[in-house]
OpenMM code with the backbone's topology and positions (N, CA, C; nanometers):
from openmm import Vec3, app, unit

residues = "UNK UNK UNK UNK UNK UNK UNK UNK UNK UNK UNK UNK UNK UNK UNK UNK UNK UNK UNK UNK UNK UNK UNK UNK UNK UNK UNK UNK UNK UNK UNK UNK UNK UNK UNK UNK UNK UNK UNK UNK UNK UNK UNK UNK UNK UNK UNK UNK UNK UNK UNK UNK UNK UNK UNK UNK UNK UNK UNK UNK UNK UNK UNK UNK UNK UNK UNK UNK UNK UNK UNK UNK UNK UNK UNK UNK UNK UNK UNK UNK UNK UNK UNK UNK UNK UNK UNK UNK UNK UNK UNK UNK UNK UNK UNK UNK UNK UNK UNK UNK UNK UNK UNK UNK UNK UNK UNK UNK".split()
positions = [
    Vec3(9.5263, -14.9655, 4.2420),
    Vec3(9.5011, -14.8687, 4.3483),
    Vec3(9.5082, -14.7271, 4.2890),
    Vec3(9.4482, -14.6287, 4.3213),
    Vec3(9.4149, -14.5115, 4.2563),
    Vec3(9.4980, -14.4038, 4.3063),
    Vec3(9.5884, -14.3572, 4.2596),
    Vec3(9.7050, -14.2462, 4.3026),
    Vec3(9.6662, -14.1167, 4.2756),
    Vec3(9.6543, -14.0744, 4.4092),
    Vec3(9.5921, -13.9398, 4.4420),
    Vec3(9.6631, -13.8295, 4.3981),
    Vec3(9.7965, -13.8329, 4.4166),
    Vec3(9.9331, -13.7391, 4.3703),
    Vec3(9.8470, -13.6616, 4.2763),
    Vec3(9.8192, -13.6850, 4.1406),
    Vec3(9.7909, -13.6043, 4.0691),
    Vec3(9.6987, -13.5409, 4.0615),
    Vec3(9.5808, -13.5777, 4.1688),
    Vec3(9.4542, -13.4862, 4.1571),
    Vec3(9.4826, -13.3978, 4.2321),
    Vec3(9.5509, -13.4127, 4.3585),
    Vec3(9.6563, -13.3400, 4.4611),
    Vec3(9.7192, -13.2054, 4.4125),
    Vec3(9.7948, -13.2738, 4.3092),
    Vec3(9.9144, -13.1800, 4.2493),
    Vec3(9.7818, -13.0459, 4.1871),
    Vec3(9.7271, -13.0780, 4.1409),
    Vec3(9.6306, -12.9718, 4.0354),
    Vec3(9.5283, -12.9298, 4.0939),
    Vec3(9.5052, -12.9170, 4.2450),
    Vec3(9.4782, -12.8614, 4.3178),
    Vec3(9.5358, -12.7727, 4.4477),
    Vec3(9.6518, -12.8758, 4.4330),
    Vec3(9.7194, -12.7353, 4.5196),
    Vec3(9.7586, -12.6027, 4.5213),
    Vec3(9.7588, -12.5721, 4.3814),
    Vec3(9.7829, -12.4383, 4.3399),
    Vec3(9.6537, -12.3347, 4.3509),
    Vec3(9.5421, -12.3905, 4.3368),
    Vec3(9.4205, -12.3334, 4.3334),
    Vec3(9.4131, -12.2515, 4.4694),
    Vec3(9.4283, -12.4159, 4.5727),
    Vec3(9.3951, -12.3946, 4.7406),
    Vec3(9.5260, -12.3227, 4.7911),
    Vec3(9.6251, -12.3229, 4.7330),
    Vec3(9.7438, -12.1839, 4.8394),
    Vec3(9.7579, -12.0519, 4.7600),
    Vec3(9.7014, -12.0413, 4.6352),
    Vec3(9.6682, -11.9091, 4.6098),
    Vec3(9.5057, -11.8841, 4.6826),
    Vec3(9.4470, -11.9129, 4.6999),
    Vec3(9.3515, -11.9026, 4.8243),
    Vec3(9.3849, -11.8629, 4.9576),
    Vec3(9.4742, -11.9384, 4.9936),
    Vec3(9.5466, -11.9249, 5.1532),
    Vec3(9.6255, -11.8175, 5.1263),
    Vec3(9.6779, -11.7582, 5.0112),
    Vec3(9.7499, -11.6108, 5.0410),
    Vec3(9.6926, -11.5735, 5.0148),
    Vec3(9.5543, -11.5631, 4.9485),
    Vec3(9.4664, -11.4644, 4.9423),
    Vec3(9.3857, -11.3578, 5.0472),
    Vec3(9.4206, -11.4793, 5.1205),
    Vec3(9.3072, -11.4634, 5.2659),
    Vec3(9.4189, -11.3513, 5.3686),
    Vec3(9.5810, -11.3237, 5.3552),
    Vec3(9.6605, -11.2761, 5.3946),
    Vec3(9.7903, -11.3270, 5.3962),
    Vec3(9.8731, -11.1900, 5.3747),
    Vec3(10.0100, -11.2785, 5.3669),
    Vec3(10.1195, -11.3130, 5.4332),
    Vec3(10.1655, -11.4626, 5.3740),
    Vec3(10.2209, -11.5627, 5.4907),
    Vec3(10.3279, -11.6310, 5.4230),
    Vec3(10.3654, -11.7238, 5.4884),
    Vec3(10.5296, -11.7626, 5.4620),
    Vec3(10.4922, -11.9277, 5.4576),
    Vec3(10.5755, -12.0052, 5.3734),
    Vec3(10.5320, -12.1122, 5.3177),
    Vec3(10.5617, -12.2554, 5.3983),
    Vec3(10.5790, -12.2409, 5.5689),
    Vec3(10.5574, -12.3271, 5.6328),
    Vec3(10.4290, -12.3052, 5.7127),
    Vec3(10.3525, -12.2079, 5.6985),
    Vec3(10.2394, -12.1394, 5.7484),
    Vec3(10.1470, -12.2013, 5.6565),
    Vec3(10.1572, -12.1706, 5.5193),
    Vec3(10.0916, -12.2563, 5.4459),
    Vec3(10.0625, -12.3745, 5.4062),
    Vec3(10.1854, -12.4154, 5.4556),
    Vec3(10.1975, -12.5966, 5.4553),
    Vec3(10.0934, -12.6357, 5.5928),
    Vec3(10.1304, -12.5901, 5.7006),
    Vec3(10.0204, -12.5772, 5.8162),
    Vec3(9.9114, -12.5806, 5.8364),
    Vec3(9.8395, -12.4601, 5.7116),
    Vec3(9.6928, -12.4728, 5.6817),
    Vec3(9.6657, -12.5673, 5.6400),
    Vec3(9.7309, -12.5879, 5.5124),
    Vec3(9.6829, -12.7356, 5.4275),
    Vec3(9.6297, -12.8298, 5.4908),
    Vec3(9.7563, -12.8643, 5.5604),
    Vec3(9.7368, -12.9852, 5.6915),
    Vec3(9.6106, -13.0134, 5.7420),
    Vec3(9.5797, -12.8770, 5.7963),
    Vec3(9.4193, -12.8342, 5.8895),
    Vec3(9.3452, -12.8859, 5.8125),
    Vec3(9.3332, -12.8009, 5.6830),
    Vec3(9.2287, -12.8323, 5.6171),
    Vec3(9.2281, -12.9889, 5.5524),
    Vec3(9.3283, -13.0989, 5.5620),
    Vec3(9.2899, -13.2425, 5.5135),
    Vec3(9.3725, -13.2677, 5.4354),
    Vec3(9.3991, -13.1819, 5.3404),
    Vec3(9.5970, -13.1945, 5.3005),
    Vec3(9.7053, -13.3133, 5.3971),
    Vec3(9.7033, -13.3998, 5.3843),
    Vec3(9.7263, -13.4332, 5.5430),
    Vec3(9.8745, -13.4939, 5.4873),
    Vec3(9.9111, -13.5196, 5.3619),
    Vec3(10.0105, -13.5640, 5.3061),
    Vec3(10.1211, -13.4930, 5.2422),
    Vec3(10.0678, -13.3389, 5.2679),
    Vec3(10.1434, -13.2684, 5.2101),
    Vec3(10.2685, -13.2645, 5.3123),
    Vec3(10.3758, -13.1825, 5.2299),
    Vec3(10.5316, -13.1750, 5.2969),
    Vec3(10.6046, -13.0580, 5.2344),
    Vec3(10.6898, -12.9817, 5.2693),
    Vec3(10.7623, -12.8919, 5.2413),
    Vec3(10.8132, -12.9521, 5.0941),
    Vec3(10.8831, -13.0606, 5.0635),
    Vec3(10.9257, -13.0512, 4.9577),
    Vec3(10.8026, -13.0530, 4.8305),
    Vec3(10.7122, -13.0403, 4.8593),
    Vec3(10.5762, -13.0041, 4.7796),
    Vec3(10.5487, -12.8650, 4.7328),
    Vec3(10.5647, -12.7929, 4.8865),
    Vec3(10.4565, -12.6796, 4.8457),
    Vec3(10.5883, -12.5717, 4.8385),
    Vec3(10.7515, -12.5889, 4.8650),
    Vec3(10.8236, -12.4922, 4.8420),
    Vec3(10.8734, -12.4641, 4.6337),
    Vec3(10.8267, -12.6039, 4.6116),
    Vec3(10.8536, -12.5718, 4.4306),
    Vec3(10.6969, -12.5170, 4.3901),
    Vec3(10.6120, -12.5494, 4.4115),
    Vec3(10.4331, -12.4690, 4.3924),
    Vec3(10.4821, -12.3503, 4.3721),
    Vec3(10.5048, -12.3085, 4.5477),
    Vec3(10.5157, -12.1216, 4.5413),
    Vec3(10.6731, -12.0780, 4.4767),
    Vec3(10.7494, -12.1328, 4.4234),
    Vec3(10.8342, -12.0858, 4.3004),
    Vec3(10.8050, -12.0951, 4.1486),
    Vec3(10.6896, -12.1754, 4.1494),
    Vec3(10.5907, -12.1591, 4.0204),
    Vec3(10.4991, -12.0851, 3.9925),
    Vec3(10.4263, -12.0721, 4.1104),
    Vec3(10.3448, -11.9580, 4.1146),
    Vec3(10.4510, -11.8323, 4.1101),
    Vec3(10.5574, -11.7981, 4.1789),
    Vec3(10.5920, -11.6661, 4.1573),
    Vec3(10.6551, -11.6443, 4.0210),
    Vec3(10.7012, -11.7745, 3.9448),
    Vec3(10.7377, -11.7488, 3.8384),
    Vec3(10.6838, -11.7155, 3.7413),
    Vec3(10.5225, -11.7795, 3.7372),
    Vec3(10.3932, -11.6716, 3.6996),
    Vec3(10.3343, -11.5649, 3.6767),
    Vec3(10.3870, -11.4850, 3.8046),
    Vec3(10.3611, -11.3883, 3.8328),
    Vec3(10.2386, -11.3730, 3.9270),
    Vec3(10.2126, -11.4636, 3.9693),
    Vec3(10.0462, -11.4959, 4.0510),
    Vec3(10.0649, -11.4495, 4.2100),
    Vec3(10.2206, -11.4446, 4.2562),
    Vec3(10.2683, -11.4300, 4.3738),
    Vec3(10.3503, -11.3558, 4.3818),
    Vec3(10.3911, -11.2613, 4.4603),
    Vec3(10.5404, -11.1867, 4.4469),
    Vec3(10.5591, -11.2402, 4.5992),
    Vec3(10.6734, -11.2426, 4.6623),
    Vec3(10.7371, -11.2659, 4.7810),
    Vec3(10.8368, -11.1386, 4.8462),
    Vec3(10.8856, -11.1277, 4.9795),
    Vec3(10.9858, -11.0198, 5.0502),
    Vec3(11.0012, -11.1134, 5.1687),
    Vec3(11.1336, -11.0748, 5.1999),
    Vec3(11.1622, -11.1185, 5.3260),
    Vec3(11.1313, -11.0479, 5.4300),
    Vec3(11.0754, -11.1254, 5.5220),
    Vec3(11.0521, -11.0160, 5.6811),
    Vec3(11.1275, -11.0602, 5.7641),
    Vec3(11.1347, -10.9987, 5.8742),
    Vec3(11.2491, -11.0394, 5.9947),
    Vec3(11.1396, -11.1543, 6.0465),
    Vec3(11.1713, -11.2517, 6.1138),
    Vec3(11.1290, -11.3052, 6.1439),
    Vec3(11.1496, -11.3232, 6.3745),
    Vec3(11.0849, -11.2832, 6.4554),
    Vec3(11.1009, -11.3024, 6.5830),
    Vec3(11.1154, -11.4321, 6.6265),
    Vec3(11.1410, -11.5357, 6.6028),
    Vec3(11.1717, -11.6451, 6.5828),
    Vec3(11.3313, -11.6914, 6.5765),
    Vec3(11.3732, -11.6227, 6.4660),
    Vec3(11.4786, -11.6757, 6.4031),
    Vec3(11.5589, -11.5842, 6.2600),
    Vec3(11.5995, -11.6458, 6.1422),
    Vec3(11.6194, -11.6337, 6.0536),
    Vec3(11.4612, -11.5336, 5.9448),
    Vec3(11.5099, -11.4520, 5.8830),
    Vec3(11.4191, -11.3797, 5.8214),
    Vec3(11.3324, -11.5276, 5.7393),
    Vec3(11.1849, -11.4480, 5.6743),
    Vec3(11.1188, -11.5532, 5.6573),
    Vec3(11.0604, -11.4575, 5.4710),
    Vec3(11.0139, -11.5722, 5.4001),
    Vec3(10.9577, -11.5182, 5.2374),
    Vec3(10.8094, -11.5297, 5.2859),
    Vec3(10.8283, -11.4161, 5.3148),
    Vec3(10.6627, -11.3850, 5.2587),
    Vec3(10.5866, -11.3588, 5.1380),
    Vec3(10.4697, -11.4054, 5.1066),
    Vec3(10.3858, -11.4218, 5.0221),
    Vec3(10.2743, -11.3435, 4.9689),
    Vec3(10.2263, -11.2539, 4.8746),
    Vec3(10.0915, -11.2073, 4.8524),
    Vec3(10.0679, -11.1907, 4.7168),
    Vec3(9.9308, -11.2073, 4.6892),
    Vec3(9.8792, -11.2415, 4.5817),
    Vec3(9.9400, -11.1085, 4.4778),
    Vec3(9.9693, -11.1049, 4.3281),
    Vec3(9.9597, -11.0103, 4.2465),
    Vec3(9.7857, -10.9821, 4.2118),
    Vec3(9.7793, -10.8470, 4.1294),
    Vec3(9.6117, -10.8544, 4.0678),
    Vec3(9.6026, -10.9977, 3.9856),
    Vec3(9.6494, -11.0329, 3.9185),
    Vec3(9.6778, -11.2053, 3.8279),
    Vec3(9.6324, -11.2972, 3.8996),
    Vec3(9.6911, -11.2900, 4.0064),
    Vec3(9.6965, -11.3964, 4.1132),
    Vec3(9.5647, -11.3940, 4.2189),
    Vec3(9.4782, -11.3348, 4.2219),
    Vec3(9.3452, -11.2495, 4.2610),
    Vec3(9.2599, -11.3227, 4.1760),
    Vec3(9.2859, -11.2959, 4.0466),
    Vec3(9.1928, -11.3300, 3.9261),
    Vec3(9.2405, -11.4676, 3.8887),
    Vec3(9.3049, -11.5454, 3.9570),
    Vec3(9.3686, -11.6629, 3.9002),
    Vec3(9.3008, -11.7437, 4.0148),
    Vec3(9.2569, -11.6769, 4.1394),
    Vec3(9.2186, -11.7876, 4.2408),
    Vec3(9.0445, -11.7985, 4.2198),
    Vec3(8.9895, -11.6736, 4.1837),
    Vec3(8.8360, -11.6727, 4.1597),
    Vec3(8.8231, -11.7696, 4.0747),
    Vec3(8.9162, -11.7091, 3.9388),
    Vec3(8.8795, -11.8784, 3.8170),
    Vec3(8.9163, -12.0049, 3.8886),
    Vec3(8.9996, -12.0226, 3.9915),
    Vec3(8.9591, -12.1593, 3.9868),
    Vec3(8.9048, -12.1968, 4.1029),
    Vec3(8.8380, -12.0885, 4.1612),
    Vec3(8.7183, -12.1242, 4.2360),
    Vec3(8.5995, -12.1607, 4.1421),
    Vec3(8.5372, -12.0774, 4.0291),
    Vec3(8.4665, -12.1241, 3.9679),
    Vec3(8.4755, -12.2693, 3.8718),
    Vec3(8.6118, -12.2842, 3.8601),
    Vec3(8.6249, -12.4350, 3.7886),
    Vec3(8.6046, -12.5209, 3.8937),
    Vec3(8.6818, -12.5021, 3.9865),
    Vec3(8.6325, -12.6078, 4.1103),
    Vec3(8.4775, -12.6801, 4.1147),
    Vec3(8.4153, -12.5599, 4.1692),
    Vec3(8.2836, -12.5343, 4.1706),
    Vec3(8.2294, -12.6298, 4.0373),
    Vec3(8.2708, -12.5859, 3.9554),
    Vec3(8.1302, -12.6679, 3.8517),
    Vec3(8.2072, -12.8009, 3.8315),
    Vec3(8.3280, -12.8245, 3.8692),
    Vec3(8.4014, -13.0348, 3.8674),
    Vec3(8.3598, -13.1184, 3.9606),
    Vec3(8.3472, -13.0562, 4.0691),
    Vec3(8.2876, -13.0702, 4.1882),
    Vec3(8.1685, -13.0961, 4.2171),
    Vec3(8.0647, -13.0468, 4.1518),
    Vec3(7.9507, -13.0725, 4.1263),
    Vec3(7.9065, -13.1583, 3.9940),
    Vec3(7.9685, -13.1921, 3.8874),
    Vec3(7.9437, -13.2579, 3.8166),
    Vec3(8.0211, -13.3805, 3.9015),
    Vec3(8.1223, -13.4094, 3.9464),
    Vec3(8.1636, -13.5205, 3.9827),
    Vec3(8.0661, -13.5713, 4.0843),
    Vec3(8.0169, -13.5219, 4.1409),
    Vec3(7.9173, -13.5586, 4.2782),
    Vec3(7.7922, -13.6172, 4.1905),
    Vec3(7.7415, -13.5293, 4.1079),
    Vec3(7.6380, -13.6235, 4.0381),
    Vec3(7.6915, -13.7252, 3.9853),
    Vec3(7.7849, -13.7691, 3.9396),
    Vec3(7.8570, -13.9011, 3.8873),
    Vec3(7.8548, -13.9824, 4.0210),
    Vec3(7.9148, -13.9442, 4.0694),
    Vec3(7.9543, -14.0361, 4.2269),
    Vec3(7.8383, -14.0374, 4.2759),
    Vec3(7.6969, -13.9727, 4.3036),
    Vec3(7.5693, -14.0270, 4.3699),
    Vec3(7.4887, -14.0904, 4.3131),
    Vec3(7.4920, -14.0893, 4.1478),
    Vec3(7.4053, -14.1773, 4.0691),
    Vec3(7.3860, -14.3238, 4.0912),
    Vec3(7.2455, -14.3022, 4.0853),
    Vec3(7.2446, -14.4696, 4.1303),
    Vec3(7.1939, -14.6139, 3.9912),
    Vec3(7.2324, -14.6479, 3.9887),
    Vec3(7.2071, -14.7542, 3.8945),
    Vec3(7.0751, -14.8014, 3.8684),
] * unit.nanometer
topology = app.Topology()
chain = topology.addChain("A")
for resn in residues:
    res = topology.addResidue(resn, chain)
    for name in ("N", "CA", "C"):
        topology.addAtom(name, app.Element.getBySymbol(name[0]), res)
């Protein structure tokens, strides 16, 4: 049976420096999107070590905001790195993605 985990894992970093790209947010917000978008397996204990890798990078910096809710919350936004780190792997995406599709539609 074919274990998704790892194609998973090496894409998630691509797709939530994307999602803070788009504006910045706090990392049950992001777990949220994922979801939406088909992520459907993801879980907090996933995407809270990601965005401590990414910030250890430097691809992300974080601040706490008050949160109206509750307890203050880590917010998220891209560094310039982290800008230029989501385009490249939009463009890697882009051309795996399309070579894999010609693999996967070829017909015998």
């Amino acid at each position: 049976m074919f274990d998704k985990t790892q194609l998973m894992k090496g894409t998630l970093e691509g797709c939530i420096l994307k999602i803070i790209g788009h504006e910045t947010t706090y990392g049950y917000e992001i777990m949220e999107k994922l979801i939406h978008y088909g992520f459907t397996d993801v879980r907090e204990g996933t995407i809270y070590p990601l965005l401590v890798r990414l910030e250890k990078k430097n691809l992300i910096e974080s601040e706490y905001r008050i949160s109206p809710l509750g307890p203050s919350r880590k917010y998220y936004h891209l560094t310039k790195t982290g800008s230029e780190t989501a385009a490249e792997f939009v463009l890697a995406w882009q051309e795996i993605s399309q070579a894999t599709g010609r693999i996967l539609t070829e017909e015998k």
